[in-house]
C-alpha positions in Angstrom: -177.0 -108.6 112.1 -178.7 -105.5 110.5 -178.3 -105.3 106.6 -175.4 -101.8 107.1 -173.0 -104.3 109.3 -173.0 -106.5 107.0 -172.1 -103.6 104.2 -169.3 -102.1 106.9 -167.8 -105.8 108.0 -166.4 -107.0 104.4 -164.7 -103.2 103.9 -163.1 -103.0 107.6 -161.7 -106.5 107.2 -160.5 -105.5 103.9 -158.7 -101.9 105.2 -157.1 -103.5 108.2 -155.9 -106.3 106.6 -158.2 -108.8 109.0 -160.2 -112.5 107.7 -163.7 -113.1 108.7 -164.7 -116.4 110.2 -167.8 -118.1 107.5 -169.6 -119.5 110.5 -170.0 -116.4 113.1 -168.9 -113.7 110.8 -166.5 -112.5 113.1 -163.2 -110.4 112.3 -160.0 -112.1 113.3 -156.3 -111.5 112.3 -153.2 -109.4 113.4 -153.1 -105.7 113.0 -150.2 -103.9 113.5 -148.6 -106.8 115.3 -151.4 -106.7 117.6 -153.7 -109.8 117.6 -157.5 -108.5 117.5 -160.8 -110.0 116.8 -163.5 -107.5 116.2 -167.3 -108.1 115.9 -171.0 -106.0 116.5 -172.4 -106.0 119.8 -175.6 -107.7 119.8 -179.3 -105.8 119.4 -177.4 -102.7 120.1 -175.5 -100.0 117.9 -171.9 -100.6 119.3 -169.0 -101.9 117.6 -166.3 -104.3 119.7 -162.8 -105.0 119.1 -160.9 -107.0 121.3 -157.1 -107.3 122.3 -156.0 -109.8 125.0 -152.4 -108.2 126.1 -149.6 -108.2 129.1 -146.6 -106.1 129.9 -143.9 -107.6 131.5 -146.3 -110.7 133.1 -149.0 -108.3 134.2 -152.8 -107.5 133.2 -153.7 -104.6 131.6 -154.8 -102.0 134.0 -158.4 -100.0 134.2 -156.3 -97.0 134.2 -154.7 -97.8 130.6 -157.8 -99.0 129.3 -160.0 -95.5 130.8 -157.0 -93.6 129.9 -157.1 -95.1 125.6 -160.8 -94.4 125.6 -160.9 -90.8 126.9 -157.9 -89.8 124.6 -159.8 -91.3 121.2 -162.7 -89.4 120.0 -163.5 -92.4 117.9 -164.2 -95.1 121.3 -167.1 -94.8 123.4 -166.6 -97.5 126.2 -164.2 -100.8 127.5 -165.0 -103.5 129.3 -161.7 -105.2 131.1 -162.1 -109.3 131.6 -158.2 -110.1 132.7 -156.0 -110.4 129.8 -158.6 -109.1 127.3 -159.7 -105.5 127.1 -162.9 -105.2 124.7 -163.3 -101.4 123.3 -166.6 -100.2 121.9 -167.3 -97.5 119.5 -170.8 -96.5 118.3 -171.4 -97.7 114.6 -174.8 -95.8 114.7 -173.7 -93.6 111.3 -173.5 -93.5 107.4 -171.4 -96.6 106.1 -168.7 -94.9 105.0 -168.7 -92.9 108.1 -168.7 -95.9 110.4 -166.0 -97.7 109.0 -163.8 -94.7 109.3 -164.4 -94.6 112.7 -164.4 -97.9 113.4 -160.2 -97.5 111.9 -159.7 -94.8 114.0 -160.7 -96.4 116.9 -158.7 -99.2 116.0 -155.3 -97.0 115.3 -155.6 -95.1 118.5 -156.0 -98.3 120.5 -153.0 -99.7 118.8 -150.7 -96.8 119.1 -151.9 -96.5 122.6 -150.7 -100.8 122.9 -147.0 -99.5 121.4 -146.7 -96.4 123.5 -147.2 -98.2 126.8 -145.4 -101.5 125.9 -148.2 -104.0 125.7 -147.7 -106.8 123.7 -150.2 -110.0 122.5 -150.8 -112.5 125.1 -153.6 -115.7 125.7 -155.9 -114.4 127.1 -156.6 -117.5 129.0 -153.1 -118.0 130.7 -150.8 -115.1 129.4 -148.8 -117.1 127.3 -147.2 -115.0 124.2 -146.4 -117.5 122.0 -148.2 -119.9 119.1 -151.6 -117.5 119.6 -154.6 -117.8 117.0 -158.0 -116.8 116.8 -160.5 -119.5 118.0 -164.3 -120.4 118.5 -164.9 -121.7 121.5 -168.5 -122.3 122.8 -169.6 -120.3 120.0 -167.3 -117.2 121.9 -164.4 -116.1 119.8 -161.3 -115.9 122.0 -157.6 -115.5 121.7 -155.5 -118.3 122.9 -152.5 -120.7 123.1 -153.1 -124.4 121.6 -153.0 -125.8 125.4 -155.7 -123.5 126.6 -157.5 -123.7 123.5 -157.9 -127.5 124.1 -158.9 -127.1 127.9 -161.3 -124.6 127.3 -162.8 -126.5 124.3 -162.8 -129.5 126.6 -165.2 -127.8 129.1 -166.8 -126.4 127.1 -168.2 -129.5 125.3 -168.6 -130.7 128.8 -171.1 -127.9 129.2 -173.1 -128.4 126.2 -173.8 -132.6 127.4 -175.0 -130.7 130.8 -177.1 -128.7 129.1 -178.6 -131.4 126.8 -179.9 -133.7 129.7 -181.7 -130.1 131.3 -185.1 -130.9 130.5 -187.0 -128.0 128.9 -189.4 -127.0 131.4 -192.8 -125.7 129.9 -194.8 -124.7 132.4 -191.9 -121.8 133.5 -191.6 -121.3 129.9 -195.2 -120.4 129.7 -195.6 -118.5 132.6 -192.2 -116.7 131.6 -193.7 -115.9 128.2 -196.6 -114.8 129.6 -195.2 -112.5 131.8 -193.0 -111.4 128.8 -196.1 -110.2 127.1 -197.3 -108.5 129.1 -194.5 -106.1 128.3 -195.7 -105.6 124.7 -199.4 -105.9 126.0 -198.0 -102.3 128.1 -196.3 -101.2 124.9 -199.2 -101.6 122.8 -201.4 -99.2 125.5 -198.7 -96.9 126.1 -198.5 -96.5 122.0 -201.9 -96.5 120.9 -202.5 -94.1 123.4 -200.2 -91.8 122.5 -201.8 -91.4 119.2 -199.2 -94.1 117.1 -200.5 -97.1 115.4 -198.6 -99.9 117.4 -196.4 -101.4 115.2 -193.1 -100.9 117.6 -195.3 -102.5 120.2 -195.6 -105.7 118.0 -192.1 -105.6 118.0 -191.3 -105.1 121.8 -194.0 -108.1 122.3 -192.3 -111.1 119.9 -189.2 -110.6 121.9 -190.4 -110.0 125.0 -192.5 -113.1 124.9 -189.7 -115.2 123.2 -187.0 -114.2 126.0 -189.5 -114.5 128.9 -189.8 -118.1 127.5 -186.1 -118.7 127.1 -185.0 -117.4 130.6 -188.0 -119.4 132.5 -187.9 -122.6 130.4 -183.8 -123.0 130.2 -184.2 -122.9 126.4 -185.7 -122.4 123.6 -186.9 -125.6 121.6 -189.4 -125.4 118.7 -191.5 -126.7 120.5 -191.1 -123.7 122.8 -191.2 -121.5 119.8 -194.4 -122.8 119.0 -196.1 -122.6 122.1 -194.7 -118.5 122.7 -196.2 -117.9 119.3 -199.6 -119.5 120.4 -199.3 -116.8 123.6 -198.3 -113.6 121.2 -201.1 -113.9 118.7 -203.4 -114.0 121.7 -201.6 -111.3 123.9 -201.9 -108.8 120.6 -205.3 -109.0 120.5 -205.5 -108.7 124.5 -203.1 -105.7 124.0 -204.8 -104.3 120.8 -208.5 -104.4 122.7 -207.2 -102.9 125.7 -205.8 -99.9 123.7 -209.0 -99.0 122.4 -211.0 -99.6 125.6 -208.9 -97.1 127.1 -209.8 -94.6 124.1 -213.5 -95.8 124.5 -214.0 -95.0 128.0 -212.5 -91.6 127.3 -214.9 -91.2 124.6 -217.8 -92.3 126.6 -217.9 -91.1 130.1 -220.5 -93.9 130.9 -217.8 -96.8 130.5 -214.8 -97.5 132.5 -211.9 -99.2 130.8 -212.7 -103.1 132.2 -216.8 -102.6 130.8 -215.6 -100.9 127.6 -212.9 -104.0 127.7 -215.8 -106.2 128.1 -218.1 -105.0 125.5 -215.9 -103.8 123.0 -217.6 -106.4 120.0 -220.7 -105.2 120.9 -219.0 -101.3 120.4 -217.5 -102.4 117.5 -220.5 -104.0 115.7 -223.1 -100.9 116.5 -220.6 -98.5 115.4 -219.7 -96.5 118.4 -216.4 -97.7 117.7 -214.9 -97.8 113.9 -214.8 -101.4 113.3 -212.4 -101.1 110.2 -209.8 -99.2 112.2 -209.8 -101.6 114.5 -209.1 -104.5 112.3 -206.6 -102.3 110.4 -204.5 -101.7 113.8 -204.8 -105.1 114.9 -203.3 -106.0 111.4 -200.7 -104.1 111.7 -199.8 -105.0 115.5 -199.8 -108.9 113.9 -197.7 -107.9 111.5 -194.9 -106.0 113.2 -195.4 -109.3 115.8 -194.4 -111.7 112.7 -191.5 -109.7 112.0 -189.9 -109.1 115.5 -190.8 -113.1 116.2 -188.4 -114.4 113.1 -185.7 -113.0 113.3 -185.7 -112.9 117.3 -186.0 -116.9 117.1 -183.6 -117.6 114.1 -180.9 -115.3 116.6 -181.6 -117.6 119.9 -181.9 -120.9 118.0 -178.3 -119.5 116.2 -176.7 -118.6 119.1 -177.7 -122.3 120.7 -175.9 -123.8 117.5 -173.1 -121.6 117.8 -172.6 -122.4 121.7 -171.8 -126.2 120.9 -168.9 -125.0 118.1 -165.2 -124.9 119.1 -162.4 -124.5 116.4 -159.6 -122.7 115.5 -160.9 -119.5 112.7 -158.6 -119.7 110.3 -159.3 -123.2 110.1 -163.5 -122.4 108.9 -162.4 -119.3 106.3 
Protein backbone atom coordinates (compact mmCIF):
# COMPACT_ATOMS: atom_id res chain seq x y z
CA UNK A 1 0.00 0.00 0.00
CA UNK A 2 1.54 3.21 -1.36
CA UNK A 3 2.26 5.97 1.44
CA UNK A 4 -1.17 8.47 -0.07
CA UNK A 5 -3.67 5.31 0.62
CA UNK A 6 -2.65 5.09 3.66
CA UNK A 7 -3.11 9.15 4.18
CA UNK A 8 -6.81 8.79 2.24
CA UNK A 9 -7.89 5.29 4.30
CA UNK A 10 -7.97 6.78 8.06
CA UNK A 11 -10.11 10.09 6.65
CA UNK A 12 -12.74 7.99 4.44
CA UNK A 13 -13.30 5.67 7.38
CA UNK A 14 -13.58 8.59 9.49
CA UNK A 15 -16.35 10.64 6.90
CA UNK A 16 -18.45 7.68 6.31
CA UNK A 17 -18.57 6.58 9.60
CA UNK A 18 -16.73 2.98 8.63
CA UNK A 19 -13.84 0.83 11.16
CA UNK A 20 -10.78 -0.50 9.63
CA UNK A 21 -9.71 -4.10 10.26
CA UNK A 22 -5.75 -3.80 12.21
CA UNK A 23 -4.65 -6.96 10.34
CA UNK A 24 -5.64 -6.21 6.43
CA UNK A 25 -6.40 -2.59 6.76
CA UNK A 26 -9.51 -2.98 5.21
CA UNK A 27 -12.72 -0.68 5.59
CA UNK A 28 -15.76 -2.43 7.00
CA UNK A 29 -19.03 -1.09 8.62
CA UNK A 30 -22.63 0.00 7.57
CA UNK A 31 -23.30 3.14 5.57
CA UNK A 32 -26.40 4.38 5.15
CA UNK A 33 -28.01 1.14 6.14
CA UNK A 34 -26.08 -0.45 3.49
CA UNK A 35 -23.35 -2.96 4.66
CA UNK A 36 -19.98 -2.21 2.63
CA UNK A 37 -16.47 -3.07 2.94
CA UNK A 38 -14.11 -0.91 0.94
CA UNK A 39 -10.36 -1.46 0.19
CA UNK A 40 -7.45 -0.43 -2.67
CA UNK A 41 -7.09 -2.69 -5.55
CA UNK A 42 -3.74 -4.15 -5.56
CA UNK A 43 -0.54 -2.64 -7.69
CA UNK A 44 -3.05 -0.61 -9.44
CA UNK A 45 -4.64 2.97 -8.89
CA UNK A 46 -8.39 1.86 -8.38
CA UNK A 47 -10.37 2.17 -5.34
CA UNK A 48 -13.09 -0.87 -4.51
CA UNK A 49 -16.10 -0.82 -2.36
CA UNK A 50 -18.16 -3.67 -2.12
CA UNK A 51 -21.99 -4.29 -1.33
CA UNK A 52 -23.38 -7.80 -1.42
CA UNK A 53 -27.36 -7.05 -1.98
CA UNK A 54 -30.92 -8.79 -3.16
CA UNK A 55 -34.32 -7.50 -4.04
CA UNK A 56 -37.05 -9.54 -3.35
CA UNK A 57 -34.78 -13.05 -3.29
CA UNK A 58 -32.95 -12.03 -6.52
CA UNK A 59 -29.29 -11.08 -7.59
CA UNK A 60 -28.45 -7.93 -8.53
CA UNK A 61 -28.51 -7.46 -12.25
CA UNK A 62 -25.58 -6.32 -14.79
CA UNK A 63 -28.07 -3.87 -15.95
CA UNK A 64 -28.38 -2.14 -12.32
CA UNK A 65 -24.80 -2.35 -11.68
CA UNK A 66 -23.81 -0.79 -15.67
CA UNK A 67 -26.68 1.44 -15.15
CA UNK A 68 -25.01 3.00 -11.24
CA UNK A 69 -21.66 3.30 -12.97
CA UNK A 70 -22.55 5.27 -16.08
CA UNK A 71 -24.85 7.65 -14.07
CA UNK A 72 -21.81 8.58 -11.37
CA UNK A 73 -19.04 10.58 -12.66
CA UNK A 74 -17.15 9.56 -9.59
CA UNK A 75 -17.10 5.27 -10.60
CA UNK A 76 -15.06 4.02 -13.22
CA UNK A 77 -15.89 0.21 -13.40
CA UNK A 78 -17.97 -3.03 -11.50
CA UNK A 79 -17.32 -6.31 -11.29
CA UNK A 80 -20.66 -8.56 -10.52
CA UNK A 81 -19.69 -12.00 -8.44
CA UNK A 82 -23.54 -13.13 -7.40
CA UNK A 83 -24.75 -11.32 -4.41
CA UNK A 84 -21.81 -8.91 -4.33
CA UNK A 85 -21.27 -6.13 -6.79
CA UNK A 86 -17.60 -4.56 -6.35
CA UNK A 87 -17.47 -0.77 -7.82
CA UNK A 88 -14.17 0.80 -8.67
CA UNK A 89 -13.21 4.45 -8.86
CA UNK A 90 -9.70 5.72 -9.77
CA UNK A 91 -7.93 7.11 -6.63
CA UNK A 92 -5.00 8.32 -9.05
CA UNK A 93 -5.46 12.23 -7.61
CA UNK A 94 -4.46 14.83 -4.82
CA UNK A 95 -5.51 13.36 -1.20
CA UNK A 96 -8.02 15.57 -0.60
CA UNK A 97 -9.25 15.07 -4.03
CA UNK A 98 -9.48 11.28 -3.85
CA UNK A 99 -11.32 10.98 -0.80
CA UNK A 100 -13.90 13.27 -2.11
CA UNK A 101 -14.43 11.10 -4.85
CA UNK A 102 -14.13 8.16 -3.33
CA UNK A 103 -17.62 9.63 -1.07
CA UNK A 104 -19.21 10.41 -4.06
CA UNK A 105 -18.89 7.33 -5.47
CA UNK A 106 -19.92 5.88 -2.39
CA UNK A 107 -23.37 8.20 -2.12
CA UNK A 108 -24.29 7.65 -5.66
CA UNK A 109 -24.03 3.83 -5.25
CA UNK A 110 -26.12 4.06 -2.18
CA UNK A 111 -28.79 6.20 -3.43
CA UNK A 112 -28.83 4.24 -6.47
CA UNK A 113 -29.30 0.76 -3.66
CA UNK A 114 -32.52 2.93 -2.20
CA UNK A 115 -33.99 4.01 -5.39
CA UNK A 116 -34.17 0.47 -6.83
CA UNK A 117 -35.03 -1.41 -3.59
CA UNK A 118 -31.90 -3.34 -2.86
CA UNK A 119 -31.29 -4.15 0.51
CA UNK A 120 -28.04 -6.00 2.49
CA UNK A 121 -27.83 -9.59 1.95
CA UNK A 122 -24.89 -12.70 2.56
CA UNK A 123 -23.31 -12.68 -0.01
CA UNK A 124 -22.77 -16.37 0.32
CA UNK A 125 -26.47 -17.60 0.57
CA UNK A 126 -28.69 -14.38 0.55
CA UNK A 127 -29.62 -14.41 3.90
CA UNK A 128 -30.57 -10.78 5.38
CA UNK A 129 -30.24 -11.22 8.68
CA UNK A 130 -27.29 -11.32 11.68
CA UNK A 131 -24.61 -10.08 8.65
CA UNK A 132 -20.99 -8.82 9.76
CA UNK A 133 -17.91 -8.13 8.08
CA UNK A 134 -15.48 -11.12 8.06
CA UNK A 135 -11.85 -12.36 6.94
CA UNK A 136 -11.97 -15.34 5.42
CA UNK A 137 -8.90 -16.89 3.70
CA UNK A 138 -7.32 -13.57 4.07
CA UNK A 139 -10.64 -12.31 1.58
CA UNK A 140 -12.92 -9.85 3.39
CA UNK A 141 -16.55 -10.90 2.73
CA UNK A 142 -19.99 -10.21 3.89
CA UNK A 143 -21.84 -13.03 5.49
CA UNK A 144 -24.28 -14.79 7.83
CA UNK A 145 -22.66 -16.72 11.03
CA UNK A 146 -23.64 -20.16 9.18
CA UNK A 147 -21.82 -19.35 5.98
CA UNK A 148 -19.22 -17.70 7.74
CA UNK A 149 -18.39 -20.97 9.54
CA UNK A 150 -18.61 -23.18 6.24
CA UNK A 151 -16.58 -21.04 4.35
CA UNK A 152 -13.96 -20.65 7.15
CA UNK A 153 -14.12 -24.41 7.32
CA UNK A 154 -12.97 -24.93 3.69
CA UNK A 155 -11.06 -22.67 3.70
CA UNK A 156 -8.71 -23.96 6.41
CA UNK A 157 -9.18 -27.12 4.57
CA UNK A 158 -7.40 -25.35 1.67
CA UNK A 159 -4.58 -24.02 3.46
CA UNK A 160 -3.55 -28.07 4.97
CA UNK A 161 -3.75 -28.79 0.98
CA UNK A 162 -1.57 -26.33 0.27
CA UNK A 163 0.95 -27.04 3.01
CA UNK A 164 1.72 -30.69 1.92
CA UNK A 165 2.30 -29.11 -1.98
CA UNK A 166 5.89 -29.46 -2.12
CA UNK A 167 7.69 -26.28 -3.36
CA UNK A 168 8.99 -27.21 -6.58
CA UNK A 169 12.35 -25.51 -7.46
CA UNK A 170 13.38 -26.47 -10.51
CA UNK A 171 9.82 -24.73 -12.17
CA UNK A 172 10.55 -22.01 -9.78
CA UNK A 173 13.83 -21.44 -11.46
CA UNK A 174 12.95 -21.87 -14.77
CA UNK A 175 9.76 -19.64 -14.03
CA UNK A 176 12.10 -16.95 -12.56
CA UNK A 177 14.24 -17.18 -15.20
CA UNK A 178 11.86 -16.68 -17.74
CA UNK A 179 10.46 -13.78 -15.56
CA UNK A 180 13.76 -11.98 -16.14
CA UNK A 181 13.99 -12.11 -19.04
CA UNK A 182 11.19 -9.56 -19.00
CA UNK A 183 13.28 -6.91 -17.11
CA UNK A 184 16.39 -8.22 -19.06
CA UNK A 185 13.87 -6.67 -22.35
CA UNK A 186 13.00 -3.71 -20.22
CA UNK A 187 16.42 -2.90 -19.43
CA UNK A 188 17.28 -2.88 -23.50
CA UNK A 189 14.24 -1.30 -24.51
CA UNK A 190 15.18 1.63 -21.71
CA UNK A 191 18.70 2.08 -22.09
CA UNK A 192 18.08 2.32 -25.60
CA UNK A 193 15.86 4.79 -25.54
CA UNK A 194 18.27 7.07 -24.03
CA UNK A 195 16.92 6.56 -19.99
CA UNK A 196 19.07 5.27 -17.36
CA UNK A 197 17.23 1.91 -16.40
CA UNK A 198 16.05 2.28 -13.18
CA UNK A 199 12.11 1.43 -14.06
CA UNK A 200 13.74 -1.68 -15.66
CA UNK A 201 15.19 -2.73 -12.24
CA UNK A 202 11.88 -2.43 -11.12
CA UNK A 203 9.90 -4.38 -13.86
CA UNK A 204 12.83 -7.28 -13.32
CA UNK A 205 12.44 -7.87 -9.18
CA UNK A 206 8.83 -8.62 -9.87
CA UNK A 207 8.94 -10.21 -12.86
CA UNK A 208 11.44 -12.59 -11.54
CA UNK A 209 9.74 -13.00 -8.13
CA UNK A 210 6.16 -13.78 -9.82
CA UNK A 211 7.74 -16.05 -12.53
CA UNK A 212 9.04 -17.97 -9.43
CA UNK A 213 5.74 -17.92 -7.54
CA UNK A 214 3.47 -19.07 -10.49
CA UNK A 215 6.04 -22.07 -11.58
CA UNK A 216 7.16 -23.10 -8.07
CA UNK A 217 3.39 -23.03 -6.33
CA UNK A 218 4.83 -20.57 -3.83
CA UNK A 219 7.07 -18.53 -2.60
CA UNK A 220 9.35 -19.73 0.35
CA UNK A 221 12.49 -17.90 1.50
CA UNK A 222 14.13 -20.21 0.26
CA UNK A 223 12.56 -19.33 -3.12
CA UNK A 224 13.22 -15.81 -2.33
CA UNK A 225 16.68 -16.45 -2.09
CA UNK A 226 17.30 -18.42 -4.94
CA UNK A 227 15.09 -15.56 -7.39
CA UNK A 228 17.42 -12.91 -5.86
CA UNK A 229 20.58 -15.11 -6.79
CA UNK A 230 18.91 -15.02 -10.67
CA UNK A 231 18.08 -11.03 -10.60
CA UNK A 232 21.55 -9.87 -9.53
CA UNK A 233 22.81 -11.93 -12.43
CA UNK A 234 20.02 -11.18 -15.06
CA UNK A 235 20.82 -7.21 -14.32
CA UNK A 236 24.09 -7.46 -15.20
CA UNK A 237 23.07 -9.82 -18.32
CA UNK A 238 20.44 -7.06 -19.03
CA UNK A 239 22.78 -4.01 -18.25
CA UNK A 240 25.70 -5.57 -20.78
CA UNK A 241 23.35 -6.23 -23.39
CA UNK A 242 22.09 -2.55 -23.27
CA UNK A 243 25.36 -1.22 -23.97
CA UNK A 244 26.34 -3.86 -26.63
CA UNK A 245 23.48 -2.80 -28.50
CA UNK A 246 24.81 1.02 -28.24
CA UNK A 247 28.44 -0.40 -28.98
CA UNK A 248 27.68 -2.03 -32.13
CA UNK A 249 25.90 1.11 -33.28
CA UNK A 250 28.87 2.96 -32.38
CA UNK A 251 31.21 0.73 -34.09
CA UNK A 252 30.06 -0.60 -37.36
CA UNK A 253 32.78 -3.44 -37.05
CA UNK A 254 30.88 -5.25 -34.08
CA UNK A 255 27.51 -6.86 -34.16
CA UNK A 256 25.56 -6.95 -30.85
CA UNK A 257 26.58 -10.84 -29.76
CA UNK A 258 30.76 -9.80 -30.42
CA UNK A 259 30.37 -6.41 -28.74
CA UNK A 260 28.22 -8.68 -26.05
CA UNK A 261 31.27 -10.76 -25.94
CA UNK A 262 34.01 -8.40 -25.63
CA UNK A 263 32.43 -5.77 -23.79
CA UNK A 264 35.35 -5.96 -20.68
CA UNK A 265 37.85 -5.79 -23.07
CA UNK A 266 35.73 -2.35 -24.54
CA UNK A 267 35.40 -1.23 -21.33
CA UNK A 268 38.94 -1.49 -20.05
CA UNK A 269 40.61 0.12 -23.39
CA UNK A 270 38.26 2.88 -23.32
CA UNK A 271 36.14 2.54 -26.29
CA UNK A 272 33.42 2.31 -23.99
CA UNK A 273 33.26 4.73 -20.68
CA UNK A 274 33.90 2.36 -18.07
CA UNK A 275 32.51 4.73 -15.18
CA UNK A 276 29.15 5.07 -16.97
CA UNK A 277 28.85 1.77 -17.10
CA UNK A 278 29.32 0.97 -13.50
CA UNK A 279 27.24 4.04 -12.65
CA UNK A 280 24.12 2.48 -14.74
CA UNK A 281 24.66 -0.89 -13.51
CA UNK A 282 24.39 0.74 -9.96
CA UNK A 283 21.63 2.20 -10.51
CA UNK A 284 19.72 -0.85 -12.30
CA UNK A 285 20.87 -2.85 -8.79
CA UNK A 286 19.45 -0.44 -6.93
CA UNK A 287 16.04 0.09 -8.41
CA UNK A 288 16.27 -4.06 -8.39
CA UNK A 289 16.67 -3.93 -4.43
CA UNK A 290 13.85 -1.75 -4.13
CA UNK A 291 11.11 -3.41 -6.47
CA UNK A 292 12.47 -7.01 -4.83
CA UNK A 293 11.38 -5.87 -1.01
CA UNK A 294 8.49 -4.78 -1.07
CA UNK A 295 7.31 -7.18 -4.00
CA UNK A 296 8.38 -10.20 -1.48
CA UNK A 297 7.10 -8.67 1.85
CA UNK A 298 3.38 -8.32 -0.36
CA UNK A 299 3.50 -12.18 -1.57
CA UNK A 300 4.89 -13.59 1.73
CA UNK A 301 1.80 -11.10 3.37
CA UNK A 302 -0.74 -12.20 1.29
CA UNK A 303 0.35 -16.14 2.06
CA UNK A 304 -0.11 -15.08 5.86
CA UNK A 305 -3.18 -13.39 5.22
CA UNK A 306 -4.66 -16.47 3.14
CA UNK A 307 -4.59 -18.82 6.27
CA UNK A 308 -6.69 -15.95 8.59
CA UNK A 309 -10.44 -16.26 9.07
CA UNK A 310 -12.31 -14.09 11.62
CA UNK A 311 -14.99 -11.95 12.12
CA UNK A 312 -13.48 -7.82 11.69
CA UNK A 313 -14.88 -6.25 14.35
CA UNK A 314 -13.59 -8.93 16.36
CA UNK A 315 -9.48 -7.75 15.31
CA UNK A 316 -10.23 -3.60 15.65
Amino acid sequence: MNSNMRKILPQVAENLGLKSDGTTKVLFGNYQGYEVFMLPQEETAFFQMAFAVTKDGELPTNDFAQAVVKNSEALHSYRLHGQQIVFLTKTKLSIPKAVAKIEQAANDIVTALQENNYISCCENCGAMDDLAHYIVGGIPMTLCPNCFQERSAASHAQVEVQKQIKEKIPSGLMGALIGSLIGVAAIVFFGQMGYVAALSGIILAFCTLKGYELLAGRLSNKGAILSSVVMLVMVYVGTRLDWSFSAADAYNELSVFSAFRLMPTLLKEGYMIASEFHKNLGVCYLFTVLGAFPTIVSIMAKSNRSRDSYKMAERN
